[in-house]
C-alpha positions as CSV (number, residue, x, y, z in Angstrom):
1,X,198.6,220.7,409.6
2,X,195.7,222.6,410.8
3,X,193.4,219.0,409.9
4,X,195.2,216.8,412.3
5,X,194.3,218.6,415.3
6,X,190.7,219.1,414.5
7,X,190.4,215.3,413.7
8,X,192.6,214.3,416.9
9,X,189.9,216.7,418.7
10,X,186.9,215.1,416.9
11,X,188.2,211.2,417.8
12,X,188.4,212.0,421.2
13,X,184.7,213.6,421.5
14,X,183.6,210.9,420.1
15,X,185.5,208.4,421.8
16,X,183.0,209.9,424.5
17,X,186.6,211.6,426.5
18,X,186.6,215.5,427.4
19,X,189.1,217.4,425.6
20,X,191.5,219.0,427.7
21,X,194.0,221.9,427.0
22,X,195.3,221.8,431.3
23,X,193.8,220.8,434.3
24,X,191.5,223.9,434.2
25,X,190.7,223.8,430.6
26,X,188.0,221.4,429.0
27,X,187.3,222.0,425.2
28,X,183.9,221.4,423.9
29,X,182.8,218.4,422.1
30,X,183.0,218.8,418.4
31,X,180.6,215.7,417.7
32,X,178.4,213.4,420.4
33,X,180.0,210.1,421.4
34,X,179.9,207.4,419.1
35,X,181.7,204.7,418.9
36,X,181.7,203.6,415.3
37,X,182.3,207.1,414.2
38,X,185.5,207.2,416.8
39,X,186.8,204.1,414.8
40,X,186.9,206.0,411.6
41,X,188.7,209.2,413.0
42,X,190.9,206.8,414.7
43,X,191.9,205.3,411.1
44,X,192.0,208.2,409.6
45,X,194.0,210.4,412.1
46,X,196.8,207.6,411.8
47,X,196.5,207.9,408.2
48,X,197.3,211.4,408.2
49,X,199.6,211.6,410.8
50,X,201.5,209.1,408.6
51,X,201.3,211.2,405.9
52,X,202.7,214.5,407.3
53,X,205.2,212.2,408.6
54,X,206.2,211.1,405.6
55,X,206.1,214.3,403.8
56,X,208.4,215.9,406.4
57,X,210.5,213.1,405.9
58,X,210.5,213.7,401.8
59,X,211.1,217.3,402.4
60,X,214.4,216.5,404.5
61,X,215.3,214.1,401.8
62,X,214.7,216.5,399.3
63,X,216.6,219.5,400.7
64,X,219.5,217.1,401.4
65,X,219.4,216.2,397.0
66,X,219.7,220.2,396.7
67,X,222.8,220.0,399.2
68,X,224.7,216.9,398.4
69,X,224.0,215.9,395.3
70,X,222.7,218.7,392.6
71,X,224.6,221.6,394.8
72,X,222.4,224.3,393.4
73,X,222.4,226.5,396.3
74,X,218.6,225.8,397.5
75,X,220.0,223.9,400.5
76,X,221.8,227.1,401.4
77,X,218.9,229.4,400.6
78,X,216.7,227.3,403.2
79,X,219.4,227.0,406.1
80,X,220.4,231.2,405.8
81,X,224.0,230.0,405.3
82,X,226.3,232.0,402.6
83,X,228.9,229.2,402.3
């Protein structure tokens, strides 16, 4: 989670762009503008951010075994709930 930031920030200095927090706020570059290294943050920031998609979405699926199916009180533990 901490890697997906820091490569978003990287693309975009190399993409050449400044890196903005607000209006008043400009990061500093991480790496000098270039394009063929832009192209492969690009790919590989999708690739992750595909990735913690998909383990968020295995994590929901996961918790929801625990609850629906198994009924093992994990489900329970995670939410705070004593039912």
């Amino acid at each position: 989670m901490l890697v997906l930031p820091l490569l978003g920030w990287a693309m975009i200095s190399a993409a050449g762009d400044p890196v903005m927090l607000s209006s008043s706020v400009q990061l500093p570059a991480l790496v000098a503008a270039n394009a063929p290294l832009f192209a492969l943050l690009r790919k590989a920031h999708g690739y992750l951010a595909y990735l913690l998609f998909l383990t968020v979405l295995l994590h929901l699926a996961a918790a929801l075994f625990h609850g629906l199916i198994r009924r093992d009180g994990v489900l329970q533990s995670m939410t705070g709930s004593k039912d």
